[in-house]
C-alpha positions as CSV (number, residue, x, y, z in Angstrom):
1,X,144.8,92.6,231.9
2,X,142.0,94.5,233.3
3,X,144.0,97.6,233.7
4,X,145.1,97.2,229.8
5,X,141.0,96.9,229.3
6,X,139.6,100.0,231.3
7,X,142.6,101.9,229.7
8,X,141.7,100.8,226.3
9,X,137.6,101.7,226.9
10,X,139.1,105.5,227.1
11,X,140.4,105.4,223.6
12,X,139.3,108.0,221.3
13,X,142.6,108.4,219.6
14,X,145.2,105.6,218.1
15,X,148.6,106.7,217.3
16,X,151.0,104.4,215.0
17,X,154.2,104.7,214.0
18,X,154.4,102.9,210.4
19,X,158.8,101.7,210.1
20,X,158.1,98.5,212.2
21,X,154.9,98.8,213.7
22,X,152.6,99.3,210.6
23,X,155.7,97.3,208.6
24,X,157.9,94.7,209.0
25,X,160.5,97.4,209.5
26,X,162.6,95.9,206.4
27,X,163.3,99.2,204.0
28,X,163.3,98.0,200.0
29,X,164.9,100.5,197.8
30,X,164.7,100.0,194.2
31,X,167.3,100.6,191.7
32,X,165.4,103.1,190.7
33,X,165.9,105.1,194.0
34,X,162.3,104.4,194.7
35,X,161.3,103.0,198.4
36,X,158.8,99.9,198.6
37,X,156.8,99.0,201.9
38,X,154.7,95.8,202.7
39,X,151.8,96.3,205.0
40,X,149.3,93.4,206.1
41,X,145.8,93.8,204.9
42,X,144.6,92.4,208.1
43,X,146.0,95.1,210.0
44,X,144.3,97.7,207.6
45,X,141.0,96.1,208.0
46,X,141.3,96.2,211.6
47,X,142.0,100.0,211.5
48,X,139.3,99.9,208.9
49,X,136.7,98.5,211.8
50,X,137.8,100.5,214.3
51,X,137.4,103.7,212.8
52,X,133.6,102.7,211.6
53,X,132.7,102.8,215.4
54,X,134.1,106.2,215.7
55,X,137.7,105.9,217.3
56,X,140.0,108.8,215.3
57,X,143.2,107.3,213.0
58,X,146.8,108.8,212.7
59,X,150.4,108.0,211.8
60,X,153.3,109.6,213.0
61,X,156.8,108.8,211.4
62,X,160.3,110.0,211.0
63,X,160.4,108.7,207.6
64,X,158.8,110.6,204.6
65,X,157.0,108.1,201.9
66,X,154.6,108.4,199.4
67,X,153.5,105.3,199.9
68,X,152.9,105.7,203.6
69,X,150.6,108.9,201.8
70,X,148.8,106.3,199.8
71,X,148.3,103.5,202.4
72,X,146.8,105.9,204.9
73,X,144.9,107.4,202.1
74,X,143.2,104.1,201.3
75,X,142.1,103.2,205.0
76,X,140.6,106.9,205.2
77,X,143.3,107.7,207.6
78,X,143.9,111.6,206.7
79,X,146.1,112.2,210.0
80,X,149.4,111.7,208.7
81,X,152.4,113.2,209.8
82,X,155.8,112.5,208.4
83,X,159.6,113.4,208.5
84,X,159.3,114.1,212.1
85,X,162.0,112.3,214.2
86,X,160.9,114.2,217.5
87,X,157.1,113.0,217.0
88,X,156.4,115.0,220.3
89,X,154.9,118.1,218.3
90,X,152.6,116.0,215.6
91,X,151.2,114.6,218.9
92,X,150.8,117.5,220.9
93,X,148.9,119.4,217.8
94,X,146.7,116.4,217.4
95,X,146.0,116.4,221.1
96,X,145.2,120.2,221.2
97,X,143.3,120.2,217.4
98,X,141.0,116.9,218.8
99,X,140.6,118.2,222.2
100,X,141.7,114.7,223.4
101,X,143.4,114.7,227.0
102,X,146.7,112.0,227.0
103,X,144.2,109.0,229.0
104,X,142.1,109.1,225.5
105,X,145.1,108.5,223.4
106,X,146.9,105.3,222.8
107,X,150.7,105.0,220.8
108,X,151.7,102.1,219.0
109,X,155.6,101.7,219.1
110,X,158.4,99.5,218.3
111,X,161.5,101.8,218.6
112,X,163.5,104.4,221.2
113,X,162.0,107.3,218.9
114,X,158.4,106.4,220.1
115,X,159.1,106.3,224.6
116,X,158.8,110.0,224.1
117,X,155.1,110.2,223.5
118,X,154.4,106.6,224.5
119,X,155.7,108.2,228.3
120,X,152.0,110.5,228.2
121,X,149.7,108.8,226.5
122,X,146.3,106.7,228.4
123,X,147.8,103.6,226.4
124,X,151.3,103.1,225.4
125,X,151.6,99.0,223.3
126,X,155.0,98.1,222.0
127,X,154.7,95.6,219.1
128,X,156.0,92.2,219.9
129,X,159.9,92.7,218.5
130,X,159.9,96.0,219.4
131,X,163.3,97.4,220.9
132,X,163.4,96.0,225.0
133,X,162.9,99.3,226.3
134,X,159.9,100.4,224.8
135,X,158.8,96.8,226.0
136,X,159.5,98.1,229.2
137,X,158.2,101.1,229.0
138,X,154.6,100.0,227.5
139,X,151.9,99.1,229.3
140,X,151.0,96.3,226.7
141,X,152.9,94.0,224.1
142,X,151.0,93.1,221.3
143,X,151.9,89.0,220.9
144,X,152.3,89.9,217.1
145,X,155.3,91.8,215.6
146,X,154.9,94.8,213.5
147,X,153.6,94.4,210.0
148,X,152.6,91.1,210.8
149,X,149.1,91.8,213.1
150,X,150.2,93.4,215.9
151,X,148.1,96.9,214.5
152,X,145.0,94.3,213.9
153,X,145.5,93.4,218.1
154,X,145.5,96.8,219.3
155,X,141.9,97.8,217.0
156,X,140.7,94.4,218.0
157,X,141.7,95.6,222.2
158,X,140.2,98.5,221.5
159,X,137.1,97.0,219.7
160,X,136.8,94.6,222.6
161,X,137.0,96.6,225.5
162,X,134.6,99.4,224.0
163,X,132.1,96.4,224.1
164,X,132.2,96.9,220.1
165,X,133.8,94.0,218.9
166,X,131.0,91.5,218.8
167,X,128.7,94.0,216.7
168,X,131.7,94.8,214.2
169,X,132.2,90.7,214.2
170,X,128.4,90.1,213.5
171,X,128.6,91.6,209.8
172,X,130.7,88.3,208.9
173,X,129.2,85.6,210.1
């Protein structure tokens, strides 16, 4: 866990996916050809805290929503980057555009579509029913499954290992 802990104190940068990591993964279509999501508002408010002590936000996804648009939109997350399958170019224009070098930059995944990118990054976390590989292939697992915390563990990892945790925590008590 220490390992997990110095490479969390280089984040500058956290990367999600949204289809089972930000989400349940569960797709609800309307008759009305419209497409629903849930998200947990304890995951938002985590990304909400970790962005107040100065770590960046984005989203990368191969799905295209509007209400992935207004989700992000809400948390002040303007990094959003849809429709893109091979989520290899998003990442390497956010990396170039922030200046950022791979160790500053953690990827939250749950699927084969995410080992790409989770391969280069400082931190690469797999949600907890992500696909076995990308278990595999991450250097943490969240104990929480996507839509359901796990984005409210990694800000909270982050928060922690930054030594920012207990000052974000102090607000509520």
């Amino acid at each position: 866990m220490q390992d997990i802990r110095e490479r969390a104190s280089r984040i500058r940068l956290v990367i999600f996916d949204v289809d089972g990591v930000l989400t349940d993964g569960s797709l609800y279509l309307g008759d009305d050809g419209l497409e629903y999501k849930a998200f947990h508002s304890r995951d938002g408010h985590g990304m909400v805290m970790l962005q107040e002590t100065g770590v960046r936000l984005a989203v990368i996804t191969g799905r295209s929503s509007q209400v992935v648009q207004m989700r992000m939109a809400s948390l002040g997350i303007s990094e959003v980057y849809q429709g893109h399958r091979d989520k290899r170019p998003p990442y390497e224009e956010l990396k170039q555009r922030l200046d950022l070098q791979d160790e500053a930059i953690a990827y939250v995944g749950d699927d084969l579509v995410d080992l790409p990118v989770m391969r280069h990054v400082g931190l690469a976390v797999a949600v907890a029913d992500a696909h076995p590989r990308v278990r595999e292939q991450a250097h943490w697992t969240t104990d929480a499954s996507g839509g359901r915390g796990a984005a409210r563990e990694v800000c909270e990892l982050i928060l922690e290992a930054q030594g920012n945790l207990e000052r974000v925590m102090e607000r509520y008590r």
